[in-house]
N, C-alpha and C positions, 0 to 999 in steps of 0.2 A: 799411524792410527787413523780409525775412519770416526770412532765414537768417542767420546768424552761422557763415564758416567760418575755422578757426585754425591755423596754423601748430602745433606742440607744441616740439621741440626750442628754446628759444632766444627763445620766445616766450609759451606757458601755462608750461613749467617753463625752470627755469636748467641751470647744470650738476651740480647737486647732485640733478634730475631728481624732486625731489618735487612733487606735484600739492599747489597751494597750499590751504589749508587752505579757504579761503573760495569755491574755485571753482565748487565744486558747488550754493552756497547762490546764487551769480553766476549763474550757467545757470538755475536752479530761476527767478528771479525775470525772469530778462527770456524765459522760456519763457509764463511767467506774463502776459505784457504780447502773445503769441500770435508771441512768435518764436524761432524753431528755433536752436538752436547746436551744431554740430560742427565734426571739426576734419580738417586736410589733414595728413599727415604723411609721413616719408621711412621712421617705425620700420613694421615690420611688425606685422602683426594679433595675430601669438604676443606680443610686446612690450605693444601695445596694447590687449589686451583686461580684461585686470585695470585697468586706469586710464581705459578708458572706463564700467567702472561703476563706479567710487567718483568720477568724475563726475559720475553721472546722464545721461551723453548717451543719447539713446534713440531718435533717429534717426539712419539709417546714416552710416556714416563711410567716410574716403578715407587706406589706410594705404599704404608702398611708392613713394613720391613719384607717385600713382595708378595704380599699377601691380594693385590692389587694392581694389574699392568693397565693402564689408561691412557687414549690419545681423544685431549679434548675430552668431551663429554661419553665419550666411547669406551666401554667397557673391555678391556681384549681378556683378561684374566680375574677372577677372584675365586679366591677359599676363604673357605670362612670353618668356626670349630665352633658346640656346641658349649652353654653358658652353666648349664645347669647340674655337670658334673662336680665344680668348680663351687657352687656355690655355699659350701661352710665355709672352704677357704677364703673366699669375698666376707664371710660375715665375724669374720674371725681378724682380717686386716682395718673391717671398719670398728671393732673394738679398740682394735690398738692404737687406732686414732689417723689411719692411713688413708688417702685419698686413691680411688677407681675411677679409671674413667675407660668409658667403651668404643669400639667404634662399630655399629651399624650400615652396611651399604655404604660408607664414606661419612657417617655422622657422626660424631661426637656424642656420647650421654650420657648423663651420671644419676644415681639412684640418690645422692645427699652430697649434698654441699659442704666442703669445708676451705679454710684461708687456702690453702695450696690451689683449689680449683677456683677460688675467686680471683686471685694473683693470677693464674691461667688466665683466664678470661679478661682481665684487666689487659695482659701483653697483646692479647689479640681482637679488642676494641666488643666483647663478645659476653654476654651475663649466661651463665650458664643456669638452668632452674632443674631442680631436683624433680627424676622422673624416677619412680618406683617400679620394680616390674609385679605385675601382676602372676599371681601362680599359672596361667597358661605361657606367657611372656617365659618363666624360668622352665618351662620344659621344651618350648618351642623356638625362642631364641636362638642364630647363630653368627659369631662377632666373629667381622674381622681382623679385628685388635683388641687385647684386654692389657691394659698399665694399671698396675699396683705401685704406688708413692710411698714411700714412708720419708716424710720431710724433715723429722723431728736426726735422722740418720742414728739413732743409737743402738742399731742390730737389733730391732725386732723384725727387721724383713729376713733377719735368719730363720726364725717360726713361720714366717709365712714359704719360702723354699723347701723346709722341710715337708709342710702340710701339702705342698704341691706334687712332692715326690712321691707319696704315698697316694696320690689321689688317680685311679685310668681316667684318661682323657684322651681326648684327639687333638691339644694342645699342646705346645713346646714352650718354653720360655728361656728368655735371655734376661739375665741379672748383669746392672749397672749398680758394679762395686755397692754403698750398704743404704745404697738410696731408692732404687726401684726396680721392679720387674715387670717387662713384655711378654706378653701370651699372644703366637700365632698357632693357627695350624699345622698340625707336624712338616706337611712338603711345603709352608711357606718360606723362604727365607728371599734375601739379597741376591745368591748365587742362583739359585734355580730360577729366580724373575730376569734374574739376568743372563741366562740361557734361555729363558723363551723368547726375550726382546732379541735374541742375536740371531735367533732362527724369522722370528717375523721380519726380521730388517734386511737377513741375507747376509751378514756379517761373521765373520770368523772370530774367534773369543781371544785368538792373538791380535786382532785387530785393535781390540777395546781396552781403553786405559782407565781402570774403575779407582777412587778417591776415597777415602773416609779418614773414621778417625774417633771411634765405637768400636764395643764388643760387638756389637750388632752387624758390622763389615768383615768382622775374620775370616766368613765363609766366601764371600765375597773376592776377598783378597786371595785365598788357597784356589781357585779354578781356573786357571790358565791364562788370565788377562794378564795384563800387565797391571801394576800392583803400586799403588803408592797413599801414604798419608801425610797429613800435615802434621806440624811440628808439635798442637796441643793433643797427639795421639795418646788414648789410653795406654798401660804400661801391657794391659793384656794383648793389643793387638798391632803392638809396635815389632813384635816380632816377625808377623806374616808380612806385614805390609812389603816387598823389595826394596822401594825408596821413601824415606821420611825427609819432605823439607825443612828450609830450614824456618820458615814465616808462618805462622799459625791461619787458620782461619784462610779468610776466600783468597787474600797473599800468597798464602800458603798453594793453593788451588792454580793462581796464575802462574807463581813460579815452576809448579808439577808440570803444568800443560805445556811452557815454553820449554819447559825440559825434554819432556819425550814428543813433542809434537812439530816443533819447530827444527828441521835440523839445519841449523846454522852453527852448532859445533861450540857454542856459546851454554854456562850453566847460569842459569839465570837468578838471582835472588838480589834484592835490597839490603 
């Protein structure tokens, strides 16, 4: 393997979303051994960029479920899809009492505040203030991310999947079982961000050992890499993955990497 790429949500952090203490000392050493580690994720670059460096990651990364390929403050990739297709669907989830939030160029931002986006912003030290869009804003707008919340989980994000299927867009979406949906651009995903990092790096896709453990990694998983999740993997994409550890979370992630990475002939876990 020459790369290591990782899931973050649910996979290097839990829900308490701290970057484990020893991860950056993990990267350092098996960077040390001449192989790369970054990570794939759904959170945006504004999210992402303070905990890509108290990682040490230092080659580019893939934020926005790859909607977004970034090294540093450098742009190499973004799509984005317009908002205003979209928008009965939006006004029809904030009836049923569901929390939006956007991401803009890497920013965060939401039209009305409710407890779920405050709870957000409480985990990440951050008050989030309700910005409305203006009718030019809804025809001119284009996100690189759109998350629909329903916190309450009692299947009324089934009416908003449905309302979305009916709606042309230039947006795709991934449903997380009966609590939320992602909206990228239709050619955004995981796998195709991780086919342009492998061509900008000069890297073959047998090379690359990609991690998750999300609906949002299947595609991910299915393109030629080498394939693995950790043990708290969704039941939907425990299938694709070729190896599930047996340690959850960033354990889980150590034990992967010493497995396919390290050939000392040793299977590695606690």
């Amino acid at each position: 393997m020459k790369l290591v790429i990782c899931d973050m949500d649910g996979t290097v952090i839990g829900r308490d979303e701290r970057i484990p203490e020893d991860a950056r000392d993990f990267i350092e050493k098996l960077e040390q051994r001449g192989i790369m580690f970054t990570v794939a994720t759904g959170r945006s670059e504004g999210y992402m960029r303070d905990r890509i460096e108290r990682m040490g990651i230092t080659c580019p990364y893939i934020a926005t479920n790859g909607a977004t390929i970034l090294h540093g403050d450098k742009v190499l990739r973004r799509v984005q899809f317009s908002i205003e297709p979209l928008r009965g669907v939006l006004n029809e989830a904030r009836k049923l009492g569901m929390s939006v939030l956007y991401t803009f160029c890497g920013r965060e931002r939401t039209e009305y505040i409710t407890d779920w986006i405050i709870r957000e912003g409480e985990k990440r030290g951050f008050a989030y203030q309700e910005e409305p869009f203006t009718e030019e804003e809804w025809k001119n707008l284009k996100a690189d991310k759109l998350l629909i919340m329903d916190p309450a989980r009692q299947g009324a994000i089934d009416e908003i999947e449905r309302m979305l299927q009916a709606v042309q867009s230039d947006a795709l979406y991934v449903r997380y079982r009966n609590k939320a949906l992602e909206l990228n651009e239709k050619s955004a995903n995981k796998a195709a961000a991780v086919t342009r990092l492998a061509e900008l790096l000069g890297i073959a896709l047998d090379e690359i050992l990609v991690i998750g453990d999300d609906d949002n990694d299947i595609e991910m998983f299915q393109m030629g890499c080498k394939s693995a999740a950790v043990s708290n993997v969704s039941e939907n994409a425990r299938p694709f993955a070729s190896y599930v550890s047996h340690l959850p979370e960033f354990q889980g992630v150590k034990e992967i990497v010493r497995k396919f990475c390290f050939d000392d002939g040793v299977d590695y876990y606690e």
